[in-house]
C-alpha positions, -999 to +999 in steps of 0.1 A: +020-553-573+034-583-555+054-578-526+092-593-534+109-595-497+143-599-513+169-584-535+190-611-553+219-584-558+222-582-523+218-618-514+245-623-543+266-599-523+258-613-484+263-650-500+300-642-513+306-623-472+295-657-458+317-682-484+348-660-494+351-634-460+335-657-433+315-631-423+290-639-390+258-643-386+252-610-368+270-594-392+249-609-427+221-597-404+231-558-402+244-559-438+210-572-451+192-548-429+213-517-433+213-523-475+172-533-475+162-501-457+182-479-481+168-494-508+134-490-491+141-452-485+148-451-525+118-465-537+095-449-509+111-413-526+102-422-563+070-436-552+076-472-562+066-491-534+030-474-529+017-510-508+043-533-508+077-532-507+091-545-537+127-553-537+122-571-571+126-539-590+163-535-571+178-547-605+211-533-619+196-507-636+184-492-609+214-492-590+231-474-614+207-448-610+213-440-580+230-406-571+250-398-542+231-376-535+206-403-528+226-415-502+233-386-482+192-382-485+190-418-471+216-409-441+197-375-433+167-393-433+185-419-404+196-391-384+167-365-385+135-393-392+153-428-372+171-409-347+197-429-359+225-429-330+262-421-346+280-454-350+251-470-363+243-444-388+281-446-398+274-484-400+253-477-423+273-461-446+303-488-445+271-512-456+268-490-485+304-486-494+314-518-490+280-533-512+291-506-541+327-518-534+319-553-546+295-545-575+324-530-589+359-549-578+342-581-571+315-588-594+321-565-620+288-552-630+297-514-622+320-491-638+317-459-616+320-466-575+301-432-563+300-447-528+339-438-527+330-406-519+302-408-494+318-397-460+320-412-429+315-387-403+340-386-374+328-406-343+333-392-308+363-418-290+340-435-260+356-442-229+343-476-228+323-486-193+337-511-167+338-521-136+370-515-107+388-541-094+368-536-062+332-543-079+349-569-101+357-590-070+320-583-057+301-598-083+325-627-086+315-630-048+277-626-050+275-653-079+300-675-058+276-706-048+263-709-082+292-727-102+278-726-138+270-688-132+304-682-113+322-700-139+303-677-170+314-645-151+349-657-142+355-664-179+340-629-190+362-609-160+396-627-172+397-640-210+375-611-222+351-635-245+320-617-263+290-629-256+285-650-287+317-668-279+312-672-246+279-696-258+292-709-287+320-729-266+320-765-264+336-788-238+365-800-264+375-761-268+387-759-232+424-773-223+441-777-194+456-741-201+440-728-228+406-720-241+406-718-278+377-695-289+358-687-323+353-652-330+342-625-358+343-641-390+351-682-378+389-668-365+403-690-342+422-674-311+438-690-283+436-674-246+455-688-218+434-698-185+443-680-158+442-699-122+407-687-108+397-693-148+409-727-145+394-733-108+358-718-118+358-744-154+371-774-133+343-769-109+319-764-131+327-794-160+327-817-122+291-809-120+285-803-160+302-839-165+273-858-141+244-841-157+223-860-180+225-842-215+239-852-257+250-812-258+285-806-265+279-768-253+304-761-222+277-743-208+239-756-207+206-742-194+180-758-173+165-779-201+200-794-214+207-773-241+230-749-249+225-717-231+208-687-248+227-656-254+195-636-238+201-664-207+236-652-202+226-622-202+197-625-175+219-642-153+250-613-157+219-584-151+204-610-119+239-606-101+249-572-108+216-561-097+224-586-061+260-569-062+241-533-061+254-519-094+239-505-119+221-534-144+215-504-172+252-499-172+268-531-170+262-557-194+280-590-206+299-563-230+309-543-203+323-572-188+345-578-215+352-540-213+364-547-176+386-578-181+408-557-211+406-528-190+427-548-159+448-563-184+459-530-194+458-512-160+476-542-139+490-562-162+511-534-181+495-558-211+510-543-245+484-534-274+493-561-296+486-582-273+457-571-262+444-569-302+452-608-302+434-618-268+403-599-278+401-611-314+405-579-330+416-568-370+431-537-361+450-523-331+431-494-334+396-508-321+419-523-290+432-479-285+398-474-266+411-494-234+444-475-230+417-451-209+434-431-179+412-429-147+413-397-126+441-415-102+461-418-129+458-387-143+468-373-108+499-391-111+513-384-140+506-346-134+526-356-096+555-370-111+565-342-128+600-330-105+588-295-105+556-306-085+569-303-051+588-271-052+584-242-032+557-266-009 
């Protein structure tokens, strides 16, 4: 049997995310991964792929014989066999949903959407993990003599980038006040520099400008290029490690965590607004930073007029 590496329903389906939704790169990726190893699981349990994977025989009819109950099989089998953590088994299913979604509403070759009914189980709300104001000021310290690296970490602590947006920025993105960013799915979003954001860039494009390079990247490695994601995220792990916290905690995501974390804490930043400086669709994604530390708690429960009676 020869080995087909590729479903052309699927690449059908990831080709109309990338023209008509703008989907990323990251995102094709998971998609095409998430969709491939279900289909995998089906034909490994009817015996179809005995040596190869063959995706070939993915055709319509055999999508339409698939059951639901195939695709609870498929999600026990990520849970009990992958060790599948929660959110990316329910990943998973959305891949699922959404590719059964568009078979039907989109290209019209179903008539019955069973993937409607396949449940999402209920995720656990994470409190996400950030650093205080306190450590925040002591990494920007440690990396201080190093303006390319200073200037990365400044931009992560106050505009809150991801890391893919953070190296996709060129020098013609950044203004004299704003940095305009491109996020999830090529949306543009403008975030106003603050001063130590604005200090840290000018600092950095003074050295940036006299170096000999054709990039356009805002932020370039030793060779000239554009800096690597995994770069960025050596040099974040090389200071926090200098700064004596905890590298298996605190990651360039974290960072991000941090920055929308003071905003909220300091800044008494409203959720809209804090849904439209870290690129997200819905205000309900931004609901995780509205976290209350111990302190806080304390407060509140303080405030109450009744707390100091009879003391």
């Amino acid at each position: 049997m020869q080995s087909n590496k590729t479903c052309p329903l699927v690449e059908q389906y990831l080709d109309y995310l990338i023209v008509i939704k703008g989907r990323s790169k990251n995102t094709i990726f998971e998609y095409r991964t998430d969709l491939l190893m279900f289909f995998k699981f089906i034909l490994d349990s009817r015996k179809t792929s005995i040596i190869n994977t063959n995706f070939g025989l993915v055709n319509l009819a055999f999508i339409k014989s698939i059951t639901l109950n195939d695709m609870y099989a498929f999600i026990s089998h990520c849970q009990t066999t992958q060790k599948t953590s929660a959110g990316t088994k329910a990943r998973k299913i959305v891949s699922i949903r959404q590719f059964w979604k568009y078979l039907k509403a989109k290209a019209h070759l179903i008539d019955n959407n069973i993937a409607e009914e396949l449940e999402t189980p209920k995720l656990p709300k994470r409190i996400p993990k950030y650093l205080n104001l306190e450590e925040s000021v002591r990494l920007l310290i440690e990396c201080e003599k190093y303006p390319r690296d200073h200037c990365i970490i400044t931009i992560f602590l106050n505009c809150a980038l991801r890391l893919s947006e953070l190296t996709s920025l060129n020098i013609e993105q950044v203004g004299n006040d704003v940095l305009t960013v491109i996020g999830k799915g090529n949306k543009e979003r403008k975030i106003f520099l603050t001063p130590a954001a604005k200090k840290s860039i000018n600092t950095w494009l003074y050295i940036r400008n006299n170096l000999s390079t054709n990039s356009k990247a805002l932020f370039i490695s030793r060779n000239s290029g554009r800096i690597t994601t995994r770069a960025v995220q050596n040099i974040v792990k090389k200071y926090v490690i200098s700064s004596g916290l905890d590298a298996a905690v605190i990651s360039t995501h974290k960072l991000r965590h941090t920055a929308a974390t003071l905003m909220y804490k300091y800044g008494k930043v409203d959720l809209r607004s804090l849904q439209q400086i870290l690129g997200h669709e819905s205000v309900a994604t931004t609901e995780i930073y509205t976290h209350i530390d111990e302190h806080q708690l304390q407060s509140a429960v303080n405030s109450n007029p009744l707390a100091m009676m009879f003391n």
